[in-house]
N, C-alpha and C positions, 0 to 999 in steps of 0.2 A: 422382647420389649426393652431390655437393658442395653441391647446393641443399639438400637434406634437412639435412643437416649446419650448414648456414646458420640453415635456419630454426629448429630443436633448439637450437641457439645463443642467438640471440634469444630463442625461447621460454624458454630456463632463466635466461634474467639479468634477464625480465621478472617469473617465479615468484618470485625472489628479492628483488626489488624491493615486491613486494605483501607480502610474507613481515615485509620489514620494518617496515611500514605496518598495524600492529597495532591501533589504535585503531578507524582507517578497517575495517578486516575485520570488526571484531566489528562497527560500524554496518551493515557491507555483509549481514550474517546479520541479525543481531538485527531491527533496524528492520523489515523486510516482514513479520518473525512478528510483532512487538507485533500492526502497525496490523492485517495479516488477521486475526489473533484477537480484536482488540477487537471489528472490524466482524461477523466473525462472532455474537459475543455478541449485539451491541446486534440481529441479527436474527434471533437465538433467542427472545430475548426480545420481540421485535417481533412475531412470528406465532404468540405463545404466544398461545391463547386463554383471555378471563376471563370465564365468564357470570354469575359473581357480584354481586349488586347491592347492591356497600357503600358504605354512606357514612358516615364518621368525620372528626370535628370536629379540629380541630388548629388549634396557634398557631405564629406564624411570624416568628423575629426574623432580620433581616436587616442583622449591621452592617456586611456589607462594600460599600464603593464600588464595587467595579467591574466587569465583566462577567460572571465566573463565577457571583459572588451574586446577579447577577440574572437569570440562567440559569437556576438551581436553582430562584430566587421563582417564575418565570415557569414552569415546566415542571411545579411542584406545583401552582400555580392553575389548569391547563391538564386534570387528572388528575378524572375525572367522581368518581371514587370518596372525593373528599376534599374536605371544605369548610372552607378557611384563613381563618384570622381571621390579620390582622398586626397586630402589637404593635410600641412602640416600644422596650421595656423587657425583658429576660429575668425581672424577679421579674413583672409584668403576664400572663406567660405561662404563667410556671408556676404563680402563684394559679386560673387555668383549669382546669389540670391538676387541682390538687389537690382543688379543688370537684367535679371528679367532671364539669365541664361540655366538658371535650375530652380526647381520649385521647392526645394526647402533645403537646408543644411540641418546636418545632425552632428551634436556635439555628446561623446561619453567623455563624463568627466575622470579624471586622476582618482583612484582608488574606489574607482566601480567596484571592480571584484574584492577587494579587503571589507566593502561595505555591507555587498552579499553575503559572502562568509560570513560575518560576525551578527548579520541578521538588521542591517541596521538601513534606515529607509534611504533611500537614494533614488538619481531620477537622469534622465537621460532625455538633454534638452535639445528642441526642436525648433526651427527657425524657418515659418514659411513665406511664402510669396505672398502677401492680401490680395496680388492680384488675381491670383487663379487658386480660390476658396475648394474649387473642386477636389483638385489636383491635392492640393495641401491637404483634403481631409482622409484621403486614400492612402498619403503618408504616415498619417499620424496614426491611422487605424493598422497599419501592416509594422508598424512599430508598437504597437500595443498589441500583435500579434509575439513579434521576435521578442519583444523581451520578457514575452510570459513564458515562453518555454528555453529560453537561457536562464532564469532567476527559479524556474522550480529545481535545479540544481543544487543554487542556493536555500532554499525552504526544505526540499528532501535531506541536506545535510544537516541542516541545521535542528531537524526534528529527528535524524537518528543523534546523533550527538544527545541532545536532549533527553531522550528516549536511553541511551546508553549511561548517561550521567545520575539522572532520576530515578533509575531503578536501579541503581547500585550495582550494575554487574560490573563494571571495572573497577570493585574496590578492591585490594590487595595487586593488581597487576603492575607493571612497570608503565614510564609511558610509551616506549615503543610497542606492548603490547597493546596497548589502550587504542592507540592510533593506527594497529593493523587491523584490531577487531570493528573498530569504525569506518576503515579504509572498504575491507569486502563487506561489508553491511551495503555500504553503500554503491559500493562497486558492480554487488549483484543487482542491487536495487535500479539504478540509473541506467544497464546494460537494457536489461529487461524493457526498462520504460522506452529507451530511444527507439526500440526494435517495434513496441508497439505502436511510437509516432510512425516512423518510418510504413508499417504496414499493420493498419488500424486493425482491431477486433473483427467488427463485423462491416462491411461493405452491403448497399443495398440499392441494387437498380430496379428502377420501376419504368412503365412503358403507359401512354393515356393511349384511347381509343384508338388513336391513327397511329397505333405504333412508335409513338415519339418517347422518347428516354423525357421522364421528369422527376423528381425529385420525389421518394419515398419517405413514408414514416416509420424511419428505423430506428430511432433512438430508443424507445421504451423497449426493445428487444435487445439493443447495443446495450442499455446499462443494465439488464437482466444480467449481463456476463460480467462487466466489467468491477460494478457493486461486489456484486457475489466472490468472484475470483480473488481480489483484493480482502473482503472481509475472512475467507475462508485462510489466506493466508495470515491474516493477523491474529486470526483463533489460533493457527496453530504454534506460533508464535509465541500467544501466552504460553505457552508450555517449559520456555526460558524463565518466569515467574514462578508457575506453582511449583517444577522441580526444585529451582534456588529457594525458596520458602519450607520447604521440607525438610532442604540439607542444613537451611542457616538452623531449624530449629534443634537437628541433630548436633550442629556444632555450638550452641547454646546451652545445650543441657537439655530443653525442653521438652524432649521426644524421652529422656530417661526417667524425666517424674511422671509422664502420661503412663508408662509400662511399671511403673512402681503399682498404680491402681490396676486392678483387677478387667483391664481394658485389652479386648482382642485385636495383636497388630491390622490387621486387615480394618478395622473401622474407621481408625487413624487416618488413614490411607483413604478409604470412601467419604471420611468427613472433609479432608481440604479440598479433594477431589470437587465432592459436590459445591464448595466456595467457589471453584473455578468456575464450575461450571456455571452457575449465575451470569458471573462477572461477564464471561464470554455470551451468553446469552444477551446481554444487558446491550453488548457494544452491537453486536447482531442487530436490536432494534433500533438504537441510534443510526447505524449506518444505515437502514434499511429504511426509517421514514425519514431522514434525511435526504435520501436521492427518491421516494416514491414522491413528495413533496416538491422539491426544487427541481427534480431532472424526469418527471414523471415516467419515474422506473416502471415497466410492471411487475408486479408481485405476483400473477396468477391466479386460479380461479378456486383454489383447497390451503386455506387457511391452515388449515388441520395438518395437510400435508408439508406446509411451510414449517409451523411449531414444532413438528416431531423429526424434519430434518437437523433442524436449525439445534435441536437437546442431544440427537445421536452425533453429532460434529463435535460438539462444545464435550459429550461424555468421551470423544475418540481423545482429544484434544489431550484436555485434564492426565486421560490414560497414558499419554504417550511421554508426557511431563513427568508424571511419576516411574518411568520408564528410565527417564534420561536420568534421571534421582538414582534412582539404585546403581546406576550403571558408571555414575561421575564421581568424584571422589572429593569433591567440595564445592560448596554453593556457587563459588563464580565460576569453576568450569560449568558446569550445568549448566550456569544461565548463558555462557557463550557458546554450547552445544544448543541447546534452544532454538538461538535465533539461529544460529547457522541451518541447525539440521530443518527450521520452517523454512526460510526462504527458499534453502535448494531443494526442498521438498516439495515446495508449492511450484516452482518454477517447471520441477520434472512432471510433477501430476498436474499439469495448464491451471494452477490457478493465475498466472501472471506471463503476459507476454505467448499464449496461445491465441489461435482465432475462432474455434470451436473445441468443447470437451475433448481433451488431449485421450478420454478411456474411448473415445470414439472411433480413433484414429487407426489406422491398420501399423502394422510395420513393428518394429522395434521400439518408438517410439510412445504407441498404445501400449504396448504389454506394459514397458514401464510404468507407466500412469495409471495402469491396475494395481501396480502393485504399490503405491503411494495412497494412503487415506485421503489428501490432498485432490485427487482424480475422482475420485468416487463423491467425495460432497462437490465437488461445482459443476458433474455430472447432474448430479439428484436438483442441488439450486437451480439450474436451469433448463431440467425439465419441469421443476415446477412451475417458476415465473416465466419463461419464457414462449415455451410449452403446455401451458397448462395442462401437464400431470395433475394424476390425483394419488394419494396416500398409497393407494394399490398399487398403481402404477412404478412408484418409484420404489418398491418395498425393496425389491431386488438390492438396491445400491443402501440401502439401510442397512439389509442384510450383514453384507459386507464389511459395513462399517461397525458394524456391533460384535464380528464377530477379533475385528482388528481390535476393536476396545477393551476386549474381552483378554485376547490374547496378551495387550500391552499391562494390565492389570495383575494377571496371573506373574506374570514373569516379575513385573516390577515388586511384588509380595512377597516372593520367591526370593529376589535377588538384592532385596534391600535391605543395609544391616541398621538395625535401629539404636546401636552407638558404637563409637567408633573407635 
């Protein structure tokens, strides 16, 4: 009874501590909706089908230097349906316009890209024909196409950044350090996503009675994977949190007056653990009635089996953080061992940038995705929602994961010095 009491202990003064760390929480929420929601879009849009065979003339002034604007340039010369003339001048363009010889000019303006960086609103102006209302709305909509997936560049940087600043892992680094841990943060982040523009999750042909190809209802199965994959990687993620929170307390003092009381190191260790695991629980439901709401995810048809994946994830998660804790040798490596070791973990186990459960997979490939806890939850996630599994069904890949969490706990208990 006195260990329960221990660990409840720990636990409530760990709650307390994230409680105060308000900036950090809202990144911890917010951040995995943007970027799952962007990405979902930019693949709604990607397997929308267009059989229409338009082609419309258009000008195209590009005064910005630097890489957004040349994103934009590149992505509309890229587009079958439009054939760009580049000016160097906005009145050269809109004279086009107005002779009736192209149906709209498009102007980026001077410090496009400096704007997106720094996060700051900007807008990329359009100039069409009133005479052909059609034509001009087809530009404007495939323009509100391109520059939603050239400016999540800008949103994804700008929320690791954030994300990297708010949660204090770059303190004590230099800034060429700061700016390489932000550079593959992001490097992996972006690689991943362009690969899953380029060749979407899930694809879905359907056929009506006379055998004719039309239009399937595959999203609620598409964001089965896509939700799921995404949240599972940003559970594992926290784990750059709860290890750097262990170590700061080590290098604090804190963890030396807890062991002054008559307290079993192991409860220590289960009490911030189960703080975590809350926490990750917590974002699990935001993300999760987030897209069941907005993008009507399905969820599946065993609640039960939903809630006891979603605690053995969040318990693997915690484990694997106090893992990187005993093994780091001060709060900010750990917290940049964290996000590294989530992101390429989640990448190699299909949480991100796969098109079905990567433990599914034959080859070289699968094995490794077994043997990443990452493989094994967006396995079980989606055979529960997508699939509708039941608790039985997926016991197997719980298994697994409990026996990982298990493992990660023993060593980390084992291998961690409680002062230094």
């Amino acid at each position: 009874m006195k260990n329960v009491n221990y660990i409840l202990s720990v636990f409530w003064k760990e709650i307390q501590l994230m409680l105060k760390d308000g900036g950090a929480l809202a990144m911890f929420f917010l951040f995995p909706l943007l970027l799952s929601s962007l990405m979902g879009g930019i693949n709604v849009m990607t397997n929308q089908e267009d059989t229409a065979a338009i082609l419309l003339h258009v000008g195209l002034v590009n005064a910005d230097t630097g890489p957004f604007g040349s994103e934009v340039a590149k992505a509309l010369s890229e587009i079958a349906e439009l054939e760009v003339t580049t000016f160097d001048t906005a009145d050269a363009a809109e004279e086009r316009v107005a002779k009736g010889e192209a149906t709209a000019a498009i102007f980026i303006p001077a410090g496009f890209s400096s704007d997106i960086g720094d996060h700051i609103p900007t807008a990329i102006d359009v100039v069409v024909d009133p005479g052909q209302p059609e034509s001009a709305s087809i530009v404007t909509g495939i323009m509100n196409q391109v520059v939603a997936e050239v400016t999540i560049w800008g949103e994804v940087q700008y929320g690791v950044r954030s994300l990297l600043e708010g949660s204090g892992i770059l303190q004590g680094l230099t800034r060429v350090e700061q700016e390489a841990v932000g550079a593959q943060t992001l490097g992996v982040i972006m690689t991943t996503l362009n690969e899953m523009r380029r060749t979407p999750v899930i694809a879905v042909e359907s056929e009506n009675l006379g055998g004719v190809e039309s239009a399937g209802s595959w999203l609620p199965t598409f964001f089965a994977y896509l939700f799921p994959g995404f949240t599972v990687m940003f559970i594992f993620i926290n784990a750059s949190w709860s290890s750097g929170s262990l170590l700061d307390e080590r290098e604090s003092g804190t963890l030396r007056r807890l062991l002054a009381a008559p307290i079993p190191r192991g409860t220590v260790i289960i009490g911030k653990m189960l703080a975590f695991v809350l926490l990750s629980c917590m974002q699990v439901v935001v993300m999760f009635t987030s897209a069941s709401i907005f993008f009507d995810m399905a969820l599946g048809e065993s609640p039960l089996a939903l809630v006891v994946v979603t605690l053995v994830i969040a318990l693997t998660s915690t484990a694997l953080g106090m893992l990187i804790a005993a093994l780091a040798k001060s709060s900010n490596k750990a917290a940049n061992a964290g996000i590294i070791v989530g992101i390429v973990m989640s990448a190699v186990g299909g949480a991100i940038g796969a098109r079905a459960p990567m433990t599914r997979a034959g080859g070289f490939a699968g094995i490794l995705a077994s043997l990443t806890p990452q493989g094994h939850a967006v396995n079980a996630y989606y055979s529960v929602m997508a699939e509708n599994a039941t608790l039985v069904q997926v016991l197997p890949e719980i298994g697994i994961l409990l026996v990982m969490c298990v493992a990660f706990y023993v060593i980390a208990v084992w291998r961690f010095k409680f002062e230094v």
